[in-house]
Biopython code that builds the backbone (N, CA, C, O; Angstrom):
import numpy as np
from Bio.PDB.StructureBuilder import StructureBuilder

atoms = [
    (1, "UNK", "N", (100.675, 83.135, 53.161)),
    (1, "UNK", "CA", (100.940, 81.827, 53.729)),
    (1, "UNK", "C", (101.970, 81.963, 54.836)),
    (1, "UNK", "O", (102.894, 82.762, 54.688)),
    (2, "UNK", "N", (101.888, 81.389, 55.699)),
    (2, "UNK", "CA", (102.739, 81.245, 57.172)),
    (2, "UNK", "C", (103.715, 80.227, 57.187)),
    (2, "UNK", "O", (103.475, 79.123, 56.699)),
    (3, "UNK", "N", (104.637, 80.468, 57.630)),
    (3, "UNK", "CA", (105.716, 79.326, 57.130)),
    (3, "UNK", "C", (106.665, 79.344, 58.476)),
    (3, "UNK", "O", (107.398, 80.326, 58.592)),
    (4, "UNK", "N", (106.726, 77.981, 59.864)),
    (4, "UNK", "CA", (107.549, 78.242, 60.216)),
    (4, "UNK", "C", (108.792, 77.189, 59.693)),
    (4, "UNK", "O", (108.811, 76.307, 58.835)),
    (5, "UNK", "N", (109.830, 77.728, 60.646)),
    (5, "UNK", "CA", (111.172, 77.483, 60.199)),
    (5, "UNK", "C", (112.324, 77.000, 61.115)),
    (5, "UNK", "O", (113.303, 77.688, 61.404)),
    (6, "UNK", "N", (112.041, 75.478, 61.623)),
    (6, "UNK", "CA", (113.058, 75.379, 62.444)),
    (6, "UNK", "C", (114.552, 74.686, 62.122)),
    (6, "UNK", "O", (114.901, 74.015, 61.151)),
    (7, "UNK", "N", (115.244, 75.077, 63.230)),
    (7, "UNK", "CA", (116.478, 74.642, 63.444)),
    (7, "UNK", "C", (117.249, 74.461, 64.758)),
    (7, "UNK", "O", (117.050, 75.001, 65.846)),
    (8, "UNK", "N", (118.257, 73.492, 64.358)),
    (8, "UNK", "CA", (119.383, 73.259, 65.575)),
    (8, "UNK", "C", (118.852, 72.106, 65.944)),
    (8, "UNK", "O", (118.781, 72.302, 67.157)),
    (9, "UNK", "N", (118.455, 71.111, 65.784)),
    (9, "UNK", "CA", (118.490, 69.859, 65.772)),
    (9, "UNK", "C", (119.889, 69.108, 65.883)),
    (9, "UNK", "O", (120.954, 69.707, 65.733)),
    (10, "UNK", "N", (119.817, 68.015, 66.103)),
    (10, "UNK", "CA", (121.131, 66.994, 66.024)),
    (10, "UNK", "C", (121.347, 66.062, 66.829)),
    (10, "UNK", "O", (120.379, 65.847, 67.557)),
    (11, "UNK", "N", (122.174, 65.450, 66.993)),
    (11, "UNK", "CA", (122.977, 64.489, 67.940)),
    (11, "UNK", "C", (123.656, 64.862, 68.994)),
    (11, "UNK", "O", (124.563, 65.613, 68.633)),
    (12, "UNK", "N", (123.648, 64.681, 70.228)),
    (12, "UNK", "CA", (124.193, 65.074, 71.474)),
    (12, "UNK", "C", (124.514, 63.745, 72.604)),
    (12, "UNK", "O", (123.732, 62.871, 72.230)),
    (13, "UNK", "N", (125.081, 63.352, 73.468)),
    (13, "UNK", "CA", (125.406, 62.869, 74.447)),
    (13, "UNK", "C", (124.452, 63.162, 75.270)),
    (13, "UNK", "O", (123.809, 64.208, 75.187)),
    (14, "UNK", "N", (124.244, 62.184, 76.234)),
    (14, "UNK", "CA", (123.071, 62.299, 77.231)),
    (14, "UNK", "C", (123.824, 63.355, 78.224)),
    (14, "UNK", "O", (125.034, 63.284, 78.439)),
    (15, "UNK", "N", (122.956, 64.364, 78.816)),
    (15, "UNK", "CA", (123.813, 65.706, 79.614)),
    (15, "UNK", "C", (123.924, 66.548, 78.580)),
    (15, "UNK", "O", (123.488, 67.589, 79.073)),
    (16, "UNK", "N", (124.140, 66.728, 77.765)),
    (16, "UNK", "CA", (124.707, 67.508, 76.707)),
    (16, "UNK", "C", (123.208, 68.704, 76.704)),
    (16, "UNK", "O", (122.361, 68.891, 77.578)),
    (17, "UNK", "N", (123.368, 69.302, 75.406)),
    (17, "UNK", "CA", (122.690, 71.055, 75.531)),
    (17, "UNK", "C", (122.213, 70.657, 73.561)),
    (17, "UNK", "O", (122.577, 69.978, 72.601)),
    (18, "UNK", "N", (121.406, 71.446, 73.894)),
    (18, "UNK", "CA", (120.835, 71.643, 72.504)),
    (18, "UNK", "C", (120.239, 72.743, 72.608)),
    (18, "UNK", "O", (119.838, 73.014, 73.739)),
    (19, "UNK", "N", (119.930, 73.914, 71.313)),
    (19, "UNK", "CA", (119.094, 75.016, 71.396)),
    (19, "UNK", "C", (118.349, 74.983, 70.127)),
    (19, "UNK", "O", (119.049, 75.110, 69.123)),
    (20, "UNK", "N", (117.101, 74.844, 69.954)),
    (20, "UNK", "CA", (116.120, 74.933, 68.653)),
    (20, "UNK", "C", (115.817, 76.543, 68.491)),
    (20, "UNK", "O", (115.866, 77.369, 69.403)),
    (21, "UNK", "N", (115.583, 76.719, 67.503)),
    (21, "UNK", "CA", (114.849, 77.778, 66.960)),
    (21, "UNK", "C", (114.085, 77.663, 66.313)),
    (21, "UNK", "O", (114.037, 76.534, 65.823)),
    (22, "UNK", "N", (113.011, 78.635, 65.859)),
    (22, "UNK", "CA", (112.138, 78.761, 65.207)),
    (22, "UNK", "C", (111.746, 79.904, 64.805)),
    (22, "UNK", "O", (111.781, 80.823, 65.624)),
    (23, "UNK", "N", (111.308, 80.143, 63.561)),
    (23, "UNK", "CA", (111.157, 81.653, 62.883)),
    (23, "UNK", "C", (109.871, 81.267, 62.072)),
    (23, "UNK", "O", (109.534, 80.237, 61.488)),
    (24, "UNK", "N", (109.366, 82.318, 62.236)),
    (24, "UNK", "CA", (107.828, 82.470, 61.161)),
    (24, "UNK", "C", (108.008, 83.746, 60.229)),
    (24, "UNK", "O", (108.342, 84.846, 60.669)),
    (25, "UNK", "N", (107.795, 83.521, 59.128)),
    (25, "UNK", "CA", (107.648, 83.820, 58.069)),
    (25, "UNK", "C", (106.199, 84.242, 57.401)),
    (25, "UNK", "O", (105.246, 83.598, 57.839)),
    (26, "UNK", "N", (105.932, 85.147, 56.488)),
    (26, "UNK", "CA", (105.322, 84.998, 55.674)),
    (26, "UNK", "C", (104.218, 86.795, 56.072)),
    (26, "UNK", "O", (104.591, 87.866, 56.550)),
    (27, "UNK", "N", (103.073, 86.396, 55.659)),
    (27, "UNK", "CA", (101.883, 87.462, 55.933)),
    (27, "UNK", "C", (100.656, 86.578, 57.112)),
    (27, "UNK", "O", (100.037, 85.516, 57.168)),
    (28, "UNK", "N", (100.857, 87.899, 57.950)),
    (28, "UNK", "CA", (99.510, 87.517, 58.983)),
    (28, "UNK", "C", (99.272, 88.724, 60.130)),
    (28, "UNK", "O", (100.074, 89.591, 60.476)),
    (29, "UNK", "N", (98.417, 88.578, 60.425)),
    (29, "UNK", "CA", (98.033, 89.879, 61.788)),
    (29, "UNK", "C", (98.827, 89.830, 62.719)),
    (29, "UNK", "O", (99.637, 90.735, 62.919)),
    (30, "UNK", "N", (98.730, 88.637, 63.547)),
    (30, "UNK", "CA", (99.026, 88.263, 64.635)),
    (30, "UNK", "C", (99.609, 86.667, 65.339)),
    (30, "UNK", "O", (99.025, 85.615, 65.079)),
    (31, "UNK", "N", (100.164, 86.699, 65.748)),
    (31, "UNK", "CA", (100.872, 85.002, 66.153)),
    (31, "UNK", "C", (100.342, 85.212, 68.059)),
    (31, "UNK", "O", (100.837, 86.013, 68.853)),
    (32, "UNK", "N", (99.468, 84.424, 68.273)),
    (32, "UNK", "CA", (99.381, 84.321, 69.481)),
    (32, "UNK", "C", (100.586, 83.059, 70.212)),
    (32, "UNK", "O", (101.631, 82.751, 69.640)),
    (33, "UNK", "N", (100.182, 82.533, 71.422)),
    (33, "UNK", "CA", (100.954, 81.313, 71.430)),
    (33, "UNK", "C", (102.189, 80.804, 70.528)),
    (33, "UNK", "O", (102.153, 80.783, 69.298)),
    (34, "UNK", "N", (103.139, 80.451, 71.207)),
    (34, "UNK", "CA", (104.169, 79.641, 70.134)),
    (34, "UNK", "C", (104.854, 78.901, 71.134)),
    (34, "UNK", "O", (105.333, 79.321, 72.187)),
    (35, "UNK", "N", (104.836, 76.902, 70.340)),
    (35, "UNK", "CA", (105.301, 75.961, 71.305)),
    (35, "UNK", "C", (106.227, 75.050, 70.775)),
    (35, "UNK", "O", (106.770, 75.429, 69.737)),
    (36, "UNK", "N", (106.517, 74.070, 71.161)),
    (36, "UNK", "CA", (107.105, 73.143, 70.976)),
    (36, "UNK", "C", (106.539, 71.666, 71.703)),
    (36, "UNK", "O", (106.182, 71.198, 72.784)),
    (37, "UNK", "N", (106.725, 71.343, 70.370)),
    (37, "UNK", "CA", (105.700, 69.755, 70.347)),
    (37, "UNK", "C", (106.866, 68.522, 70.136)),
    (37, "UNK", "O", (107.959, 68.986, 69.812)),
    (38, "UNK", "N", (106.837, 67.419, 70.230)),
    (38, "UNK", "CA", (107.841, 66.492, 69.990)),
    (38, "UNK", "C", (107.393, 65.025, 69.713)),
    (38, "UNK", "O", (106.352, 64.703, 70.285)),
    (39, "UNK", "N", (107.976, 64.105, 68.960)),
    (39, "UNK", "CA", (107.204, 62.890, 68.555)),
    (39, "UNK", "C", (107.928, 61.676, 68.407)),
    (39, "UNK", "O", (108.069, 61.395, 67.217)),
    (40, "UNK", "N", (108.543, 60.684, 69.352)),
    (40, "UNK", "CA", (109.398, 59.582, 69.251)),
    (40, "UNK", "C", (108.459, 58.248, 68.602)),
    (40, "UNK", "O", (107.301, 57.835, 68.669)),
    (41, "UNK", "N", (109.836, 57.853, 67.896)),
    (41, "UNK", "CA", (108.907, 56.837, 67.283)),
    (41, "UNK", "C", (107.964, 55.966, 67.937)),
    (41, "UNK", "O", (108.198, 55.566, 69.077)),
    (42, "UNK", "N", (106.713, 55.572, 67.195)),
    (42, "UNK", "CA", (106.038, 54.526, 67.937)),
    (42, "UNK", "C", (104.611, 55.632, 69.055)),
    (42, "UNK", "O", (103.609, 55.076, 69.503)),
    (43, "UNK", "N", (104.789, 56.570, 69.187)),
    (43, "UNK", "CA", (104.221, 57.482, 70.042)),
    (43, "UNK", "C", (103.653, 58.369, 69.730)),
    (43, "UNK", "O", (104.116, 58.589, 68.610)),
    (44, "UNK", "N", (102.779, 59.247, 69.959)),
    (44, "UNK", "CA", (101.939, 60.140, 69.934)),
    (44, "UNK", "C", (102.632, 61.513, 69.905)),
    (44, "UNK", "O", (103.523, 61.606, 70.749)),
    (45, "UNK", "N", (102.454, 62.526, 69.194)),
    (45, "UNK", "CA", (102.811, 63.584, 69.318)),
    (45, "UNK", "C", (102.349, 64.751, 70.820)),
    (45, "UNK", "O", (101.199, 65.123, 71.052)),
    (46, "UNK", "N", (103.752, 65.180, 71.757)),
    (46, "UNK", "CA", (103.321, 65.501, 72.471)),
    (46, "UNK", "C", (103.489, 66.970, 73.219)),
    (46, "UNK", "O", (104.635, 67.284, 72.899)),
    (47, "UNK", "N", (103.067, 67.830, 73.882)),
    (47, "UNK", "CA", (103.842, 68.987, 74.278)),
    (47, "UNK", "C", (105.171, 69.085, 74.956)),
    (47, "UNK", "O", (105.517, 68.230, 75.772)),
    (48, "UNK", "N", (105.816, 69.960, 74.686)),
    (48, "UNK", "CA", (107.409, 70.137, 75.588)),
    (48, "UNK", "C", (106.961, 71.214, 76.272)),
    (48, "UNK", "O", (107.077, 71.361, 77.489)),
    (49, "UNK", "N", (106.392, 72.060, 75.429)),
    (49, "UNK", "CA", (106.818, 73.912, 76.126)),
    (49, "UNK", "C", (106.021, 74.408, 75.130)),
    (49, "UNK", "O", (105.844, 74.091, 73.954)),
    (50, "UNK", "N", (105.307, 75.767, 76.293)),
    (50, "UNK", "CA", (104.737, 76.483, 75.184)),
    (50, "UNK", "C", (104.876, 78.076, 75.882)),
    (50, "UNK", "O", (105.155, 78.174, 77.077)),
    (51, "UNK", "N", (104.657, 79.296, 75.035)),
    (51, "UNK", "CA", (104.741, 80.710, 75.648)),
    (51, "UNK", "C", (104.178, 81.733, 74.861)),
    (51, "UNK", "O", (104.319, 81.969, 73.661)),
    (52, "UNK", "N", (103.303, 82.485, 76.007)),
    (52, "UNK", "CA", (101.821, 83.093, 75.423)),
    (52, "UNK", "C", (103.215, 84.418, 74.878)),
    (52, "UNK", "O", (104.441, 84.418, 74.769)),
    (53, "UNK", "N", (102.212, 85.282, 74.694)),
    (53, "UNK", "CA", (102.664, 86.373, 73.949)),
    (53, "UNK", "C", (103.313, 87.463, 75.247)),
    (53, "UNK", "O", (104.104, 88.322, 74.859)),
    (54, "UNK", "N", (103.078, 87.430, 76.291)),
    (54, "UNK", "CA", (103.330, 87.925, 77.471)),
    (54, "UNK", "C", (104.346, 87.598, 78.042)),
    (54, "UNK", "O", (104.975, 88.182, 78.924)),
    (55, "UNK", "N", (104.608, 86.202, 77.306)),
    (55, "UNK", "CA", (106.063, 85.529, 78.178)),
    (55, "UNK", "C", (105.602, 84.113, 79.216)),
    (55, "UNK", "O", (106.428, 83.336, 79.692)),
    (56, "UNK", "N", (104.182, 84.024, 79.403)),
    (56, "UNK", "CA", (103.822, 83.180, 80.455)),
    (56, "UNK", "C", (104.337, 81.606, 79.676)),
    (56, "UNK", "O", (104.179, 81.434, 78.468)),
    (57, "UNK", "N", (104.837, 80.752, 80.405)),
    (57, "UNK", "CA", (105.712, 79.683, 80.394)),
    (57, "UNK", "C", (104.529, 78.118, 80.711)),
    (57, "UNK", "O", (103.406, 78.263, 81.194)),
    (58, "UNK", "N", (104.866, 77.316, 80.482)),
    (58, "UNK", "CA", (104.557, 75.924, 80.360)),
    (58, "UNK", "C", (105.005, 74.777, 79.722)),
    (58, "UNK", "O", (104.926, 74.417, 78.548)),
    (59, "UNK", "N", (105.697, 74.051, 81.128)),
    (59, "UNK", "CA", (106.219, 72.782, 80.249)),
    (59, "UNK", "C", (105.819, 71.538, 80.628)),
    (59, "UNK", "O", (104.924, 71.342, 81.450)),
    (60, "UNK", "N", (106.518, 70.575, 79.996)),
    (60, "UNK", "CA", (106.272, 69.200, 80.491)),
    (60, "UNK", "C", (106.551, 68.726, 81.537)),
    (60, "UNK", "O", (107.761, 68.502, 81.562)),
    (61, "UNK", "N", (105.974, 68.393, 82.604)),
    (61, "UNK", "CA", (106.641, 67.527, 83.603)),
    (61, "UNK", "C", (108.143, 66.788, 83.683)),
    (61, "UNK", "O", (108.880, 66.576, 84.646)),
    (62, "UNK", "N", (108.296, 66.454, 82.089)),
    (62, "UNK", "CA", (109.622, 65.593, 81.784)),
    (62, "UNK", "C", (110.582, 66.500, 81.533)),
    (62, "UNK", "O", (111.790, 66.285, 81.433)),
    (63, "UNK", "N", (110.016, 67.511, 81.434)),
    (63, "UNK", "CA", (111.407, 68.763, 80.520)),
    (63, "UNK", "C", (111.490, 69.667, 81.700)),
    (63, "UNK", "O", (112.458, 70.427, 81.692)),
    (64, "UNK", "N", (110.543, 69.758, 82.882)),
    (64, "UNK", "CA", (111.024, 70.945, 84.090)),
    (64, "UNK", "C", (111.629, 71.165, 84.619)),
    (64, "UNK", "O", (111.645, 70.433, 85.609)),
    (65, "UNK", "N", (112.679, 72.242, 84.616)),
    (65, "UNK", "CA", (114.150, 72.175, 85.470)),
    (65, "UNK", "C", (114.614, 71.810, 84.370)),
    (65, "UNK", "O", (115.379, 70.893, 84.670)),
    (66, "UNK", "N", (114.650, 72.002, 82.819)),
    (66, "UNK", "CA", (116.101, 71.479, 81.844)),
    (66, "UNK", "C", (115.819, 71.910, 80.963)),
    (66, "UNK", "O", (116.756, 72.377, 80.315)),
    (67, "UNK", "N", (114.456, 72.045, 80.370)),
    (67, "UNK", "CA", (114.051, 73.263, 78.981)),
    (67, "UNK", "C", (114.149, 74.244, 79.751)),
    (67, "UNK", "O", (114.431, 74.277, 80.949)),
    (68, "UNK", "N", (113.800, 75.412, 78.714)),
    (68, "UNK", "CA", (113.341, 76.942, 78.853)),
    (68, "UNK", "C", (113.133, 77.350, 77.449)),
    (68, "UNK", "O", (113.956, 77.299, 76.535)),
    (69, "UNK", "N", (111.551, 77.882, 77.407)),
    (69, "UNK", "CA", (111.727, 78.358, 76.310)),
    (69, "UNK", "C", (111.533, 79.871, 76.148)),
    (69, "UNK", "O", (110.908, 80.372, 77.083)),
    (70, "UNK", "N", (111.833, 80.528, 75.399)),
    (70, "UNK", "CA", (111.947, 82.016, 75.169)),
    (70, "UNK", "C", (111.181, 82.297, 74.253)),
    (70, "UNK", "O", (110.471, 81.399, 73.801)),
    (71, "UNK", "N", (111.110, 83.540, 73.751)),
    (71, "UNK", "CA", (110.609, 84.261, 72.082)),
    (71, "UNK", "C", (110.353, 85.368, 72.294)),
    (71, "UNK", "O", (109.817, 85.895, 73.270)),
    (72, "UNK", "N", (110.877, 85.922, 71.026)),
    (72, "UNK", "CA", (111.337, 87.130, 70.444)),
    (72, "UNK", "C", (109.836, 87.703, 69.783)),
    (72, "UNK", "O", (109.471, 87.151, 68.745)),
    (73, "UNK", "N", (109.046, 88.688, 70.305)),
    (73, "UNK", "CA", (107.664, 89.198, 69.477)),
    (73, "UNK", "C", (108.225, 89.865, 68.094)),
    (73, "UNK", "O", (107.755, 89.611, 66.985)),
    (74, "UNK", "N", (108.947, 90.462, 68.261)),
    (74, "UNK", "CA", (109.937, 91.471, 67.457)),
    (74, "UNK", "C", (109.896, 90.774, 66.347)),
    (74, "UNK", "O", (109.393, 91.402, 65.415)),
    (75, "UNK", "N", (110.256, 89.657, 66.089)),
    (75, "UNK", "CA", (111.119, 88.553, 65.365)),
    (75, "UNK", "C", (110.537, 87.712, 64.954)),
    (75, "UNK", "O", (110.922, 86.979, 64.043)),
    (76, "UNK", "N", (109.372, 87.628, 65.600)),
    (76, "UNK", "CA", (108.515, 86.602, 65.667)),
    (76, "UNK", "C", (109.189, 84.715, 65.388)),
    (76, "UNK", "O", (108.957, 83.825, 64.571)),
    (77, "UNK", "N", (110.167, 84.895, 66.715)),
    (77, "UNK", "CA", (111.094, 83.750, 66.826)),
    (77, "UNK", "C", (110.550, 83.319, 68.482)),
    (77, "UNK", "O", (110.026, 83.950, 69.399)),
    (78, "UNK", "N", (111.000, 81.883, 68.277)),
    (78, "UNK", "CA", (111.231, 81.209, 69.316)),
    (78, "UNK", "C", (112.291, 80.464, 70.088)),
    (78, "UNK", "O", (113.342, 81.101, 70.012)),
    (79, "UNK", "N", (112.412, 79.487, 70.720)),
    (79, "UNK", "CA", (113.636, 79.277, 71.289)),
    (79, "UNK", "C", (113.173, 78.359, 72.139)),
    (79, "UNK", "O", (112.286, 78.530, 72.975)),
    (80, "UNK", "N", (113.860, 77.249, 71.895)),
    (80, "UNK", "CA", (113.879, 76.546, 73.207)),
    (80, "UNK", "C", (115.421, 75.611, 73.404)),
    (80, "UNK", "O", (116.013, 74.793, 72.701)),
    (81, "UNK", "N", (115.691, 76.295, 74.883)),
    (81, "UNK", "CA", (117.066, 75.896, 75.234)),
    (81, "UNK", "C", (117.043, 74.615, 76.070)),
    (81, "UNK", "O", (116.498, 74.513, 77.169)),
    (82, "UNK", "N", (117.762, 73.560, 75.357)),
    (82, "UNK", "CA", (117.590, 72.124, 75.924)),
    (82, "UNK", "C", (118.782, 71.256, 76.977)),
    (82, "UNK", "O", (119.656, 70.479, 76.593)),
    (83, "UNK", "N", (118.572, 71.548, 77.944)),
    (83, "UNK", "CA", (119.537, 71.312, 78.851)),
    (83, "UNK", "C", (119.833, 69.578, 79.543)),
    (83, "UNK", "O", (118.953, 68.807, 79.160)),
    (84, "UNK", "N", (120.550, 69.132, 80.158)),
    (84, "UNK", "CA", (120.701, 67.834, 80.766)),
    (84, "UNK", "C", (119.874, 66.730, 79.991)),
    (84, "UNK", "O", (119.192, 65.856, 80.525)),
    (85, "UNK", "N", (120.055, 66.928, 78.634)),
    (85, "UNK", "CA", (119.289, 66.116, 77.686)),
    (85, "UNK", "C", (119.730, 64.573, 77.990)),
    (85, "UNK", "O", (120.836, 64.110, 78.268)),
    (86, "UNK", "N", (118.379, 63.912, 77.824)),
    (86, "UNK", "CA", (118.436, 62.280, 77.941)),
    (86, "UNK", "C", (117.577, 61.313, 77.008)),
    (86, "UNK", "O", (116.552, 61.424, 76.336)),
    (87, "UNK", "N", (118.183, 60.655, 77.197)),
    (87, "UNK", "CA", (117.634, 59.312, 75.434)),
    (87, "UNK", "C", (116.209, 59.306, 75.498)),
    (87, "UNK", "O", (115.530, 58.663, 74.698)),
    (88, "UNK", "N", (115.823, 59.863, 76.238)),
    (88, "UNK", "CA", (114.043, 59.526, 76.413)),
    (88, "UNK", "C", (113.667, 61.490, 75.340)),
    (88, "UNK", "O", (112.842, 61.888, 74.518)),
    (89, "UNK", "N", (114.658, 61.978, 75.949)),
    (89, "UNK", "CA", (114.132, 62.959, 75.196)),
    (89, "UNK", "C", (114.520, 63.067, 73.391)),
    (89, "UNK", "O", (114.487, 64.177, 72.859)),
    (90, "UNK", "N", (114.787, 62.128, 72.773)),
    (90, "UNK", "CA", (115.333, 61.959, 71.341)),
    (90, "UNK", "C", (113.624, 62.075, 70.902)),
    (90, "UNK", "O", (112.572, 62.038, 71.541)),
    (91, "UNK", "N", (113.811, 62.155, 70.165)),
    (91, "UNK", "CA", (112.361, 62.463, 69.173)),
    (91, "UNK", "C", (112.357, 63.972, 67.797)),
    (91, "UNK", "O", (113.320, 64.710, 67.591)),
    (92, "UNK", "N", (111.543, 64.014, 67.365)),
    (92, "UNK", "CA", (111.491, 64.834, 66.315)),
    (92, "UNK", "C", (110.811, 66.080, 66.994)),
    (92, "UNK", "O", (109.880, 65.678, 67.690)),
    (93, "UNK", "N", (110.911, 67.136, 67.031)),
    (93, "UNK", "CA", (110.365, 67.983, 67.345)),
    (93, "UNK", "C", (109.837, 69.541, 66.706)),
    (93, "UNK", "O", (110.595, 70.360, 66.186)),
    (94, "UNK", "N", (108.980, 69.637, 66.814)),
    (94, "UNK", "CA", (107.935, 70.698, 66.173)),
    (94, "UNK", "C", (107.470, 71.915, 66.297)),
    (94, "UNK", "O", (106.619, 72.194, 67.141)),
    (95, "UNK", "N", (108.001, 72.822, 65.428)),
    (95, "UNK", "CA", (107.723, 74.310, 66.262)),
    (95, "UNK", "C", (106.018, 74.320, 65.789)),
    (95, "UNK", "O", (105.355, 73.790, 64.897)),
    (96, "UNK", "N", (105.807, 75.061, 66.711)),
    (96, "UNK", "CA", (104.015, 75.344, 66.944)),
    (96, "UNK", "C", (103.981, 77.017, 67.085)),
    (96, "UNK", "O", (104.743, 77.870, 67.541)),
    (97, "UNK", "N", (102.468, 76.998, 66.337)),
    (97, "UNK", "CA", (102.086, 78.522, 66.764)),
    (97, "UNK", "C", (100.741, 78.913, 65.892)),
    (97, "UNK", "O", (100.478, 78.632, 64.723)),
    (98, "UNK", "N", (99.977, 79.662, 66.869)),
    (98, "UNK", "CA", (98.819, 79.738, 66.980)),
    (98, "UNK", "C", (98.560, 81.316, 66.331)),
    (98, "UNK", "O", (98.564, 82.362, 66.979)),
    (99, "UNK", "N", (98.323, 81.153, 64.777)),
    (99, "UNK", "CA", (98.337, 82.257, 63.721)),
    (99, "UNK", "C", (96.948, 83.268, 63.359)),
    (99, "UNK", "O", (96.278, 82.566, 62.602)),
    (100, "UNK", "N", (96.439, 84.190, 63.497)),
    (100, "UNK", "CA", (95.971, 84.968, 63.087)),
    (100, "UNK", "C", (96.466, 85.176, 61.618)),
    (100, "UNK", "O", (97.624, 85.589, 61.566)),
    (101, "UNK", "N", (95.820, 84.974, 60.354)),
    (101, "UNK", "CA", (96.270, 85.687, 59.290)),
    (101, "UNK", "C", (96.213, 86.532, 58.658)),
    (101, "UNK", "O", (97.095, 86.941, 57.902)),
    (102, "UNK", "N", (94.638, 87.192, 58.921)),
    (102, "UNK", "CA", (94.092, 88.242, 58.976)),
    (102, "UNK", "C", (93.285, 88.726, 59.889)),
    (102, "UNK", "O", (92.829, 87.966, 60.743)),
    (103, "UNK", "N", (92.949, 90.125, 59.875)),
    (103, "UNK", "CA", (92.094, 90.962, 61.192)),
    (103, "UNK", "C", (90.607, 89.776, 61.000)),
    (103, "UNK", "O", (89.888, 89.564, 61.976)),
    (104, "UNK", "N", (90.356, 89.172, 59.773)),
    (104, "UNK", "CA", (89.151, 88.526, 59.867)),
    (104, "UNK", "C", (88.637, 87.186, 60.098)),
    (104, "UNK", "O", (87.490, 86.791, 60.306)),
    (105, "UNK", "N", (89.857, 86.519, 60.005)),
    (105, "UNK", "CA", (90.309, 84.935, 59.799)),
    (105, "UNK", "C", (90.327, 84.719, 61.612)),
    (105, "UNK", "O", (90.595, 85.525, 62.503)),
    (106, "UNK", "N", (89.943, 83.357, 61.658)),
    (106, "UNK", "CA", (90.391, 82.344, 62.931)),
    (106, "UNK", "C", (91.786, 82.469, 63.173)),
    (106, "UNK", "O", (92.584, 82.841, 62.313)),
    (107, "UNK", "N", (92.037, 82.208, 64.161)),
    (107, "UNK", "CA", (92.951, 81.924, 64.680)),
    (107, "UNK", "C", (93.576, 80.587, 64.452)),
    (107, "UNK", "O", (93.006, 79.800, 65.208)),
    (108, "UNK", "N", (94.461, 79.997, 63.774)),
    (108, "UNK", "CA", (94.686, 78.599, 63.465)),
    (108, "UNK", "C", (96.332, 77.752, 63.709)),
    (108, "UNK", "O", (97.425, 78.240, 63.424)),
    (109, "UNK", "N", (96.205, 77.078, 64.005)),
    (109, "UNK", "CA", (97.972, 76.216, 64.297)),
    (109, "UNK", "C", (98.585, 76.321, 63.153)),
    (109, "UNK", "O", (97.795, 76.308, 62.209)),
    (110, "UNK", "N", (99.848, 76.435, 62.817)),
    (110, "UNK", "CA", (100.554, 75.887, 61.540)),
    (110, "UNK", "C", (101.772, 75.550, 62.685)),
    (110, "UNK", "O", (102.011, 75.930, 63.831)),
    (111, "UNK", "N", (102.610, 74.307, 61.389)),
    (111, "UNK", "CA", (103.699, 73.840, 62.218)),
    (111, "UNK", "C", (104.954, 73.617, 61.032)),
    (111, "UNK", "O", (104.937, 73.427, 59.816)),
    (112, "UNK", "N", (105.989, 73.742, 62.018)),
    (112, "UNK", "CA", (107.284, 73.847, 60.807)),
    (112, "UNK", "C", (107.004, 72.321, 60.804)),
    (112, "UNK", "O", (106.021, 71.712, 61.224)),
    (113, "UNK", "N", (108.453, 71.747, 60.052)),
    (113, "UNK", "CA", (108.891, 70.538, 59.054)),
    (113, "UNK", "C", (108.904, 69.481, 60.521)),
    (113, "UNK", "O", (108.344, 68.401, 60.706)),
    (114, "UNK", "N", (109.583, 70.115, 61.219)),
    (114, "UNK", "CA", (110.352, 69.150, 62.288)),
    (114, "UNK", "C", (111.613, 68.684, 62.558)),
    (114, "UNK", "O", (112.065, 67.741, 61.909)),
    (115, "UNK", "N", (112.147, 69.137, 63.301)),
    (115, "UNK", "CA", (113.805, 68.931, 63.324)),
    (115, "UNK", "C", (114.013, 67.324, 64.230)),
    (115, "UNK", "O", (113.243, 67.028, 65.144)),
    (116, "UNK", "N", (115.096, 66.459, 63.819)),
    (116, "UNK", "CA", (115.438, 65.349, 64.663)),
    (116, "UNK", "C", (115.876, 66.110, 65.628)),
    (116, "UNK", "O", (116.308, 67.247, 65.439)),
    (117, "UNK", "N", (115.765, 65.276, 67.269)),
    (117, "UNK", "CA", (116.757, 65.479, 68.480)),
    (117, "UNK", "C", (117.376, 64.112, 69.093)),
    (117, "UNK", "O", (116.742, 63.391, 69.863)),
    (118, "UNK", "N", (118.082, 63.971, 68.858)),
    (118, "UNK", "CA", (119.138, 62.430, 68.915)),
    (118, "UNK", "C", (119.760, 62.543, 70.229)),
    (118, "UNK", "O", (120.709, 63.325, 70.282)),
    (119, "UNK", "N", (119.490, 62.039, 71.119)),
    (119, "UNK", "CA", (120.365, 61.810, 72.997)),
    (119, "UNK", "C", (120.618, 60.715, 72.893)),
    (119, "UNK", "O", (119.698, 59.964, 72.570)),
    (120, "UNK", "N", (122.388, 59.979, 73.193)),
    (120, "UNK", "CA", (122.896, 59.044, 73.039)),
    (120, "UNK", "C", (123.140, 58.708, 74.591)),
    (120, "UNK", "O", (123.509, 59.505, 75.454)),
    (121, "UNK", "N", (122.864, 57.412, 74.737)),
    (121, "UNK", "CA", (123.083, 56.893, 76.072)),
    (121, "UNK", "C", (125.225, 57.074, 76.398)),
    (121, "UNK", "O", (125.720, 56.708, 77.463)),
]
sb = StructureBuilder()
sb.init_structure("model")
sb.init_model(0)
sb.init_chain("A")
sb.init_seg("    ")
for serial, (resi, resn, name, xyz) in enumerate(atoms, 1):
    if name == "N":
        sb.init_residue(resn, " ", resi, " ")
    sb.init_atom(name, np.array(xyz, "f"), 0.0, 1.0, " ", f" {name:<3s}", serial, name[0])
structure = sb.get_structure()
């Protein structure tokens, strides 16, 4: 079973910095893709950032120029560093990643718990 594992969530001031992590756990072949998803109340769950296994990058229009996200293959960790944060960006957010579990199995999403991200006007 695949288990991710995030953290660093919280409360911040608008401008302020936040850094999430995320760690996967468990038994599997391979982790392709690993992202970050986010979900304010009332709204649809949506992408922030995502990064292939190569390092190739993609974010939101709303987060460009103030995320960055990273990850560790090694570690099979992620990272996303949250910069000039603003009340629009408060929402719950979701580590993502696109799992191989075995050499024979699909390829399939699992997602951690979800950490709060709180930006105070």
């Amino acid at each position: 079973q695949v288990q991710l594992v995030e953290s660093g969530g919280g409360w911040v001031q608008a401008g302020g910095s936040l850094r999430l992590s995320c760690a996967a756990s468990g038994r599997f072949a391979s982790i392709n893709a690993m992202g970050w998803y986010r979900q304010a109340p009332g709204k649809e769950r949506e992408l922030v950032s995502v990064v292939s296994t190569t390092g190739m990058t993609n974010y939101a229009d709303s987060v460009k120029g103030r995320f960055t996200i990273s990850r560790d293959n090694a570690k099979n960790t992620v990272l996303l560093q949250m910069n000039s944060l603003k009340p629009e960006d408060t929402a719950v957010y979701y580590c993502n990643a696109d799992v191989r579990a075995s050499s024979l199995s699909f390829i399939r999403p699992y997602w951690g718990q979800g950490t709060q991200v709180t930006v105070s006007a």
